[in-house]
C-alpha positions in Angstrom: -57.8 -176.4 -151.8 -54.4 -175.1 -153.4 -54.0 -171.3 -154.7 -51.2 -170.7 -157.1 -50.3 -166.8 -157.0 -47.3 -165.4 -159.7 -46.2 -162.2 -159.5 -44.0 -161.3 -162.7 -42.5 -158.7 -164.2 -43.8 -160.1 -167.9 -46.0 -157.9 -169.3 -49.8 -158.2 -168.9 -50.8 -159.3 -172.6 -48.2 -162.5 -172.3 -50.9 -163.5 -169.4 -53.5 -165.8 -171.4 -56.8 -167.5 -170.3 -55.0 -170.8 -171.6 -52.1 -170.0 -169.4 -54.3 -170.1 -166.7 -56.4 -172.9 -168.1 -53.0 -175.0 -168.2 -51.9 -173.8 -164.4 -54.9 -175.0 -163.7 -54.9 -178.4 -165.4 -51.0 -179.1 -164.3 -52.3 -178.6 -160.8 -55.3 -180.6 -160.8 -52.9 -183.3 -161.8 -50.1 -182.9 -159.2 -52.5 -182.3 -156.1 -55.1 -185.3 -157.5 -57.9 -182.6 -157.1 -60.8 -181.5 -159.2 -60.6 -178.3 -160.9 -63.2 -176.7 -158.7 -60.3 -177.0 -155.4 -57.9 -175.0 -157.7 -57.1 -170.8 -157.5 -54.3 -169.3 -160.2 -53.5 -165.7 -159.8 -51.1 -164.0 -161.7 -50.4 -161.0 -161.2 -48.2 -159.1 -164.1 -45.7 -156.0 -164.7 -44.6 -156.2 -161.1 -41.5 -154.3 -160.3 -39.3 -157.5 -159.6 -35.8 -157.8 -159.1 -34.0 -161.5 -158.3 -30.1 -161.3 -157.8 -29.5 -157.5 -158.3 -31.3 -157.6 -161.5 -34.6 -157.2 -163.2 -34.3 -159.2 -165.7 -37.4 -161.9 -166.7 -38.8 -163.3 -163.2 -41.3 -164.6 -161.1 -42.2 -164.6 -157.5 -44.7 -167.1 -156.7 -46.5 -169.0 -153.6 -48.1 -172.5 -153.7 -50.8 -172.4 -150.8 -52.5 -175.7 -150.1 -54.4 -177.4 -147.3 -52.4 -180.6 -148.5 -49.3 -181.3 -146.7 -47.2 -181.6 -149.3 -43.8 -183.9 -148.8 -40.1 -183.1 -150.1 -40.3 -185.4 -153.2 -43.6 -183.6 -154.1 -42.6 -180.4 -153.4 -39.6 -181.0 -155.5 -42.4 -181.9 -158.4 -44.5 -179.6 -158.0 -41.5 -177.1 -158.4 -40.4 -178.9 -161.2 -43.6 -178.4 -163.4 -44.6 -175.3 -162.3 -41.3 -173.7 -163.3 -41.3 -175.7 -166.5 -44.8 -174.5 -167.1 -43.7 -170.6 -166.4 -40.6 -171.1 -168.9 -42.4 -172.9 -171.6 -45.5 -170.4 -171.3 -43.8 -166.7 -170.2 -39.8 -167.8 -171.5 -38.9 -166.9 -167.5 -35.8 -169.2 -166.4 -35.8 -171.5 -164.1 -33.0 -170.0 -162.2 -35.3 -167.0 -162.2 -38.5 -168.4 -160.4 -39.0 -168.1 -157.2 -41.8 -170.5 -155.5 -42.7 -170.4 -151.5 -44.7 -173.6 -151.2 -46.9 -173.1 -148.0 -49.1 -175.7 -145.7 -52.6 -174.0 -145.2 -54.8 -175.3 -142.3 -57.5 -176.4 -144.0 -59.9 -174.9 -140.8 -58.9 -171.6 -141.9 -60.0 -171.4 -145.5 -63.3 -171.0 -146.6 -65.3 -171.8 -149.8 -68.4 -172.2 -151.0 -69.9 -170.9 -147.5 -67.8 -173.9 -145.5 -64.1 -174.3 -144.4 -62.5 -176.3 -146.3 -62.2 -179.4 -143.9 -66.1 -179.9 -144.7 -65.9 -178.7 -148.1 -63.3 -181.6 -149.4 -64.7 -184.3 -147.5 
């Protein structure tokens, strides 16, 4: 299970179902998961401000029961901030991204935890 949560200052109507659709699909693809294991939330016209200003920015968290290395954390940073500039215009230098290791005993899905879930 992974949960991709962006909070933005872009405005609400740049927030797409096929920018979720393609957070979703980049994601299957880094953490070799099905769909199904994947959350996106964004949440938009946050009051955000990065460096002493407000310009175009994003404050995210990467949540996952995978425990993910340097080299792929430095990927999964990669993409993800490429997909947030290509999709929303926000700078790289503007994106914020907390990667964090979940216990996979503590999350719950589908009426399991996710250590019975996955397997």
């Amino acid at each position: 299970m992974s949960i991709f949560v962006v909070n933005t200052n872009a405005s609400k109507d740049k927030l797409t179902e096929a920018l979720l659709s393609e957070a979703t699909e980049e994601l299957t693809h880094l953490m070799s998961k099905p769909a199904q294991f994947i959350a996106v939330h964004f949440h938009a016209d946050q009051i955000i401000m990065i460096g002493g200003n407000s310009d175009l920015c994003a404050i995210c968290y990467f949540e996952s029961i995978e425990k993910l290395n340097s080299d792929q954390i430095k990927e999964c940073s990669k993409k993800l901030s490429g997909l947030l500039n290509k999709q929303l215009g926000i700078s790289p230098d503007r994106i914020i991204i907390n990667f964090v290791d979940m216990d996979a005993r503590n999350v719950a899905w589908n009426n399991t935890t996710s250590t019975r879930a996955e397997a």
